[in-house]
N, C-alpha and C positions, 0 to 999 in steps of 0.2 A: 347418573342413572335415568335420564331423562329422555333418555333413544327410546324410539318407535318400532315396533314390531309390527307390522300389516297382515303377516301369512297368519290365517287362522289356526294353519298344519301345525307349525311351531310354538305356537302357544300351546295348542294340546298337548303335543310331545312332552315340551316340561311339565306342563300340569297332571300328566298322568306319570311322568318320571317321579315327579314330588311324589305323588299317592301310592305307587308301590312302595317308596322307602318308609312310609311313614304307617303302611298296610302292616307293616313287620310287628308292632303291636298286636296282632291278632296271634302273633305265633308264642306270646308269654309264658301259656301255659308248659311249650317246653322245658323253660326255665327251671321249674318251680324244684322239683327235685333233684337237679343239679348244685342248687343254689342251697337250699334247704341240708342236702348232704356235706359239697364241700367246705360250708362254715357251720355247719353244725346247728343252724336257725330252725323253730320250730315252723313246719312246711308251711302254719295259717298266716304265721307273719310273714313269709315270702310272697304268698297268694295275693296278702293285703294288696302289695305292691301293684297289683296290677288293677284294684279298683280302685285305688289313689291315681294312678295314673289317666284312667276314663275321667275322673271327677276334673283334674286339672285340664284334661281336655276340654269338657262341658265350658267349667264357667271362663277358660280363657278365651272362650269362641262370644262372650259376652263383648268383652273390651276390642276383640281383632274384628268384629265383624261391623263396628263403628270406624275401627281405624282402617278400614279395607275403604272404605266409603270417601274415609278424609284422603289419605294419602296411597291409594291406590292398591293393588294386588303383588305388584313385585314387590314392594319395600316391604311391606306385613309378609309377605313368605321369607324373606329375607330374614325379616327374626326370629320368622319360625324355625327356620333351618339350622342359623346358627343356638338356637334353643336347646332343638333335640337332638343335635348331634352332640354338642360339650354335654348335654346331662348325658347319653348314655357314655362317651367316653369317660368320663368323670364316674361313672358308676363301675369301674375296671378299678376303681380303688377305695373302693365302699370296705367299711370293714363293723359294720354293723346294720340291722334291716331299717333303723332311722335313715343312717346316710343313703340307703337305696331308694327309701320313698320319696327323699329330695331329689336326687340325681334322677333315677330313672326317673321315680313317681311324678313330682312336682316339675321338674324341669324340662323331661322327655314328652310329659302330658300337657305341659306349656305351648311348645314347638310343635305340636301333634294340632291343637288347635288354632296355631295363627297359619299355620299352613291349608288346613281341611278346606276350612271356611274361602278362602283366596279361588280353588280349584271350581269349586259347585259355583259360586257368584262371577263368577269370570267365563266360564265354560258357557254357561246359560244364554250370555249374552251374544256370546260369537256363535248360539245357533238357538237362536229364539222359537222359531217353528217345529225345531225338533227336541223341547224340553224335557221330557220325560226319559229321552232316549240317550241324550248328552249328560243329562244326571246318574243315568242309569250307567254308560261307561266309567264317569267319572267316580261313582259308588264303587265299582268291581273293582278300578285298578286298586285301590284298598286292598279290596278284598286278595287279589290276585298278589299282593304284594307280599301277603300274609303265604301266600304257596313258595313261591320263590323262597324267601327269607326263611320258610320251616326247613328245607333245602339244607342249605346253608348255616342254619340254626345246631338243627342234626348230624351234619360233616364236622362244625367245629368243636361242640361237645361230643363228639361221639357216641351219641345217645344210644345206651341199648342196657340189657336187664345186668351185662358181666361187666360195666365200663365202673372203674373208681373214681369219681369226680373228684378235682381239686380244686384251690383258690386261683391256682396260676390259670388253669383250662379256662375257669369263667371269665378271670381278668381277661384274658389275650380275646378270648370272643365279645367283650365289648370292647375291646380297642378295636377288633380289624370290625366289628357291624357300626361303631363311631365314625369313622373315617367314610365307610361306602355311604353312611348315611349323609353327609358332609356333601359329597360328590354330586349324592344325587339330590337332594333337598335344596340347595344352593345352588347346586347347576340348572335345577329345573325352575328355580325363583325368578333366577334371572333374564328369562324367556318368556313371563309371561307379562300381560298387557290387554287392554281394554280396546274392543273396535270403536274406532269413531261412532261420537254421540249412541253409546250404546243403549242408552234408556229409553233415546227416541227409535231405534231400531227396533227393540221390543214392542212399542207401540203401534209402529208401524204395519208387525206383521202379527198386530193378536195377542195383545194384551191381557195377564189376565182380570184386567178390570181396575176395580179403585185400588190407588195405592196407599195403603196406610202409614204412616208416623207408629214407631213404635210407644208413644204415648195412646194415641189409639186403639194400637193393636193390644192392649192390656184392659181396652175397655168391650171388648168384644166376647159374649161366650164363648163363638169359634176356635178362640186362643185356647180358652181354657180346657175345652173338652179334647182338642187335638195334641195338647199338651199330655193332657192325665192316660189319654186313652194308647200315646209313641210310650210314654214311660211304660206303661204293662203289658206293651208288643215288644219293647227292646229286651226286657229282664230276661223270658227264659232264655233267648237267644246268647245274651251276654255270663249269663250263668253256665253256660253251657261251653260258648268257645273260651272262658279263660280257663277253665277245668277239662277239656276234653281230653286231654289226655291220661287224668287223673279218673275220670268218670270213665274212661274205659278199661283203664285197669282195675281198679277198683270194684267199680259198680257193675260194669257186664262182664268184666271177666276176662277179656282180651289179653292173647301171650305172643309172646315175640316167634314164638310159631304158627299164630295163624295167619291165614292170607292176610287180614286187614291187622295190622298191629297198633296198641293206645298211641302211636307217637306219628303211623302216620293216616290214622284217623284226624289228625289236625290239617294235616295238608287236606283231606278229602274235605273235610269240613269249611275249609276256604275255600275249594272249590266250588260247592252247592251255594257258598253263601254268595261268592263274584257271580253265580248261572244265576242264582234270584235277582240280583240286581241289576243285570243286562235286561233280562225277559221281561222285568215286572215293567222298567222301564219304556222298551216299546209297547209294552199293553196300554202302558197308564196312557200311551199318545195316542193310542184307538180305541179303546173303551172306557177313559176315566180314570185319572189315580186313585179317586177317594175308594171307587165298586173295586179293582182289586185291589187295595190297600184291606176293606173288609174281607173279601178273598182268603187273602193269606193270612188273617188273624183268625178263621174257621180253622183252614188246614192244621195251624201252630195248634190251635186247641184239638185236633186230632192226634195230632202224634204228639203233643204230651200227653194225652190219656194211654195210649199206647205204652210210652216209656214208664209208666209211672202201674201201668195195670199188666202187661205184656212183656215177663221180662225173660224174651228168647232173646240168646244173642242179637241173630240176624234182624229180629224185629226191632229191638233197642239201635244198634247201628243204624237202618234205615230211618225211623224216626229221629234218630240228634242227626242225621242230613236234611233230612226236610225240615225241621225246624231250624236249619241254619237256612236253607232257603228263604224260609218266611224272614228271618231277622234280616238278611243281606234286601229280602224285597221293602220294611218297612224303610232303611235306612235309603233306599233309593225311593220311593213315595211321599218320605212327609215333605220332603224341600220339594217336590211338584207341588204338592197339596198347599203347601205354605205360599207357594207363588200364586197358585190358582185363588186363595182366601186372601193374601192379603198386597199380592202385587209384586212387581220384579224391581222397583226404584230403590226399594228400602230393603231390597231380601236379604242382603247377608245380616243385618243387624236385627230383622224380626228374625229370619232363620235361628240365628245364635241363641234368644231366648228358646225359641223352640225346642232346639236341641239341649235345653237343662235337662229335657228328660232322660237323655243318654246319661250323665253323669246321676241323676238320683236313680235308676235302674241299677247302673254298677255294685252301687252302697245296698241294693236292695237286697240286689240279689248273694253278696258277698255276704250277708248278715243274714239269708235264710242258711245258706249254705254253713256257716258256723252255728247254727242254732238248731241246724235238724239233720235227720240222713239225706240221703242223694231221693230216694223215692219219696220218701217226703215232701222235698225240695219243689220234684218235679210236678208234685201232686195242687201243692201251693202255687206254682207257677201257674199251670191249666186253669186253678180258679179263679188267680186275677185277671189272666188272660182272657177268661168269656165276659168280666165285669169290665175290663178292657173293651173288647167287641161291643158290649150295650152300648160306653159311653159313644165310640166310634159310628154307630147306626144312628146318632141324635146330631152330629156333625152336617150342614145344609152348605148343599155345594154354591157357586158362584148365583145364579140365577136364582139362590133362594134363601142368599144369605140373610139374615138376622139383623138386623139395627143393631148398634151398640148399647149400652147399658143410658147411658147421656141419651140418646137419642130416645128409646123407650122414659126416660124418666120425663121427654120436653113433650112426645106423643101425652103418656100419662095428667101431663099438668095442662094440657089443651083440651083435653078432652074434658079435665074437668072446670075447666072456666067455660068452655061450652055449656055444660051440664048447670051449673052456678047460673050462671046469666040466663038462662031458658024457664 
């Protein structure tokens, strides 16, 4: 495996071919009551599944986005592939919702992480001056993958309000989504690849400044505030698409005779969320990731208030799009922001900590949602989301970043041997 790949083209190609198969995560919530009906599982334990699986995403992006570093980006998607293809095959013979949280949960969320992290740190490098832009594709084919696959999700279960779910229907659609995912995960691993001396190419054309050690980057506030402030931009976003189809039926009310129906409100909802993360993208290259990054955490706190005080159909539909917007723009902004604060030499391994907040969001929001109603839910989400915003407006961009904590305590101890001595 130690062939060389020079076309930029083809490295994309796989690398966005990987992130639609692994974007299919996004289409979960079709599951829920297929899953819930034909084994007879209580629907919160099926739900679980899909915030076990964010959380194995999170922290497995801990360990791959060091071994991206050691031993390159084909070989870590490589494992990622064969990860989350055997856990969802293997989840085609689950016969209780423990075996699903390992299969799909732990093993599918495994593979989902050693793959993400490969696409964003690989992509960045083969187009250094257009970062925002290249992340921002790279974010949507996710997203976009999540439309496809709801597709395909819906054809194989037959989703609709008169279909009987069985055990066979669910097995056979995670055997035939096991195999495409196999195809495409693996085929697009083994495409990708690093341009010559890529760290000095980033330098070359614009750097964003000092590169941190992620020992470093743990001593810096920056970390901290950009950290707390992704985890209460990602929640309602993530509470929102693993339930959206449930939150449409349910909560506003949506029937298989209106125009927009709960099932393919999911697909519409991966849409808005790949349009936020293409747009927010090129914006972030012409006016700054961090100004729209606060941007679309105003908007989000608009139309949760909306959802949560405003409850017309058509007004509740258009607010959970635009707040899929906003989530799809945070998830393409913070890995700009994260490069802009702490450099592109070390980024998949600071990014990976960064993105813990994805997985404690999942847990957060899975735990309001068991704990209260849907309006509730959403009413709770809007107010972490504006304590969100505060922490986000105390975040100092490049030319105004902050000293670390070491650094202010060696300022602090000089100034006062200064003071002593005088």
């Amino acid at each position: 495996m130690n062939y060389r790949i020079n076309n930029k083209w083809v490295v994309v190609f796989g690398a966005l071919t990987a992130q639609m198969a692994i974007g299919a995560l996004y289409a979960w919530s079709l599951f829920n009551e297929p899953i819930s009906v034909a084994f007879n599982w209580d629907i919160d334990a099926v739900v679980t599944t899909y915030a076990i699986t964010l959380v194995s995403f999170a922290l497995t992006m801990i360990y791959s986005g060091r071994l991206q570093l050691k031993k390159g980006p084909r070989f870590t998607a490589l494992i990622g592939g064969v990860l989350y293809s055997s856990g969802i095959l293997l989840s085609a013979f689950v016969t209780s919702p423990t075996m699903l949280y390992i299969t799909y949960g732990v093993m599918g969320g495994a593979g989902v992480g050693f793959i993400y992290v490969c696409q964003l740190s690989t992509l960045v490098k083969w187009f250094p001056n257009k970062k925002g832009a290249i992340t921002g594709v790279a974010t949507a084919a996710f997203a976009i993958g999540a439309i496809l696959f709801k597709q395909v999700i819906t054809g194989l279960l037959q989703i609709s309000d008169s279909t009987v779910y069985t055990t066979d229907m669910v097995s056979s659609t995670f055997l035939t989504l096991g195999i495409i995912y196999a195809v495409m995960t693996i085929g697009g691993a083994l495409l990708l690849d690093l341009p010559d001396n890529g760290h000095e190419v980033n330098k070359l054309n614009g750097n964003d400044g000092r590169d941190y050690e992620t020992k470093e980057l743990l001593r810096t506030p920056n970390f901290y505030k950009l950290l707390f402030s992704d985890l209460l931009a990602l929640m309602p976003g993530l509470l929102i698409i693993g339930l959206a189809k449930d939150i449409g039926s349910e909560y506003i009310g949506i029937k298989d005779s209106d125009l927009i129906t709960a099932a393919a409100l999911v697909g519409y909802l991966a849409m808005f969320n790949a349009g936020g993360r293409l747009v927010s993208g090129r914006l972030a290259d012409k006016f700054g990731a961090l100004k729209i990054y606060r941007t679309m955490y105003l908007i989000t706190i608009i139309s949760l208030a909306f959802l949560s005080f405003v409850q017309v159909k058509p007004v509740s539909i258009i607010a959970i799009l635009i707040i899929g917007v906003g989530y799809g723009s945070f998830l393409s902004l913070v890995p700009t922001i994260t490069g802009k604060l702490f450099g592109a030499k070390n980024f998949s391994s600071n990014y990976s900590l960064i993105f813990q907040a994805y997985g404690a969001a999942a847990l957060l929001g899975i735990f309001i949602k068991k704990s209260v109603s849907f309006d509730q839910a959403f009413m709770i989400a809007m107010l972490t989301a504006v304590a969100g915003l505060t922490v986000a407006m105390t975040i100092k961009e490049e030319k105004q970043l902050e000293p670390s904590f070491d650094d202010l305590s060696k300022k602090i101890s000089v100034s006062s041997n200064k003071a002593y001595q005088s």
